[in-house]
C-alpha positions, 0 to 999 in steps of 0.5 A: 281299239289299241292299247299304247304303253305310256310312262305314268309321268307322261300320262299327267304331263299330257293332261296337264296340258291338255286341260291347259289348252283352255281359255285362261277366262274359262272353267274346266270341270275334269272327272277321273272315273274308275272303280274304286279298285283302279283308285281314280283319286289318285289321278286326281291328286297327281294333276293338282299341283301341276296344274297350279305350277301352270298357273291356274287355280285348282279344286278338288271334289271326290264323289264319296262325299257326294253320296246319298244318306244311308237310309236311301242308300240302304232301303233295298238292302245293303248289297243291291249292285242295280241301288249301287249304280242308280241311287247310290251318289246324289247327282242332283246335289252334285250338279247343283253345288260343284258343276252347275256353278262352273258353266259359262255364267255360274257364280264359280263357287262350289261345295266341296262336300255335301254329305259324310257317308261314315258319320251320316250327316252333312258336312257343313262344309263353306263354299269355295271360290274358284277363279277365272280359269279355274280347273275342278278335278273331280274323281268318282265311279260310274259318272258317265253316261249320267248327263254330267256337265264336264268339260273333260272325261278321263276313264281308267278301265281294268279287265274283268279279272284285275277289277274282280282281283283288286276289288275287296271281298267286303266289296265284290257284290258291286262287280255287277254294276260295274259290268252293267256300266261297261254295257250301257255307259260304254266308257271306253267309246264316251270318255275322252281320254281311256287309260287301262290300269290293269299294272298302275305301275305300266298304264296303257293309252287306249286309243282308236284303231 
């Protein structure tokens, strides 16, 4: 593999357009992936009003509040990096509110927030219709490799050394999930688009040799 430096401004321009390339009658589900250090979320908000200028309807889920309680999260102790990445996030309520509902023939209608991890219970939150053509843009850790429905997979990779550098303190006992991830996930061969954002500043496009 080969890293290609690309303007951040290209980065959501091709994407942009690449999500665009859809049927205007069909549902695009994208997730950004990334550690929390390399912020996906923010990936996720750049492409939002882009892609509503080019026409189609836009959704926005993040997977923090998609977790589960944290009587589950916490029942093995509360810095377990292998509870981390297999018990942490509530997938089945994730397909089930947000993706499920987005295949060919799903009603279109999503939950945008199912749990509030701070304040430890549901969200209550109303379902959102999302039109014809309509893109949900999903940002969230360790997705791949999961069996999600996506339509389109962006994967934002650091080296070991810039995740161990961004990564808090309060938050370094997840570095060995995000290493088991790498091995069994593979991201950077499953995922359809990879970007390395060691410097957010001066992305590269990871791209086959």
């Amino acid at each position: 593999m080969r890293a290609r430096p690309i303007a951040p401004a290209l980065i959501i321009e091709d994407l942009r357009d690449r999500i665009d390339k859809a049927p205007r009658d069909a549902w695009q589900r994208v997730a950004v992936d990334g550690a929390p250090a390399a912020e996906p979320w923010v990936l996720a908000d750049a492409l939002v009003d882009p892609l509503r200028a080019a026409g189609r309807d836009v959704v926005r889920v993040s997977t923090r509040d998609f977790l589960r309680p944290t009587s589950l999260r916490y029942e093995f102790g509360r810095h377990d990096p292998d509870v981390y990445y297999d018990q942490w996030l509530d997938i089945g309520g994730l397909v089930r509110e947000v993706l499920a509902p987005l295949d060919p023939g799903g009603t279109g209608r999503v939950l945008p927030s199912l749990w509030d991890s701070e304040l430890d219970r549901a969200t209550r939150a109303a379902y959102t219709p999302v039109a014809p053509g309509g893109v949900l843009l999903l940002d969230g850790s360790l997705l791949l490799g999961r069996g999600l429905p996506l339509d389109l997979s962006v994967h934002l990779t650091l080296s070991p050394g810039a995740l161990a550098r961004r990564t808090p303190d309060d938050e370094t006992w997840t570095l060995p999930a995000f290493a088991r991830y790498d091995r069994e996930a593979d991201p950077l061969r499953t995922a359809d688009v990879v970007l390395k954002t060691d410097d957010p500043d001066h992305p590269a496009l990871i791209e086959s040799a």
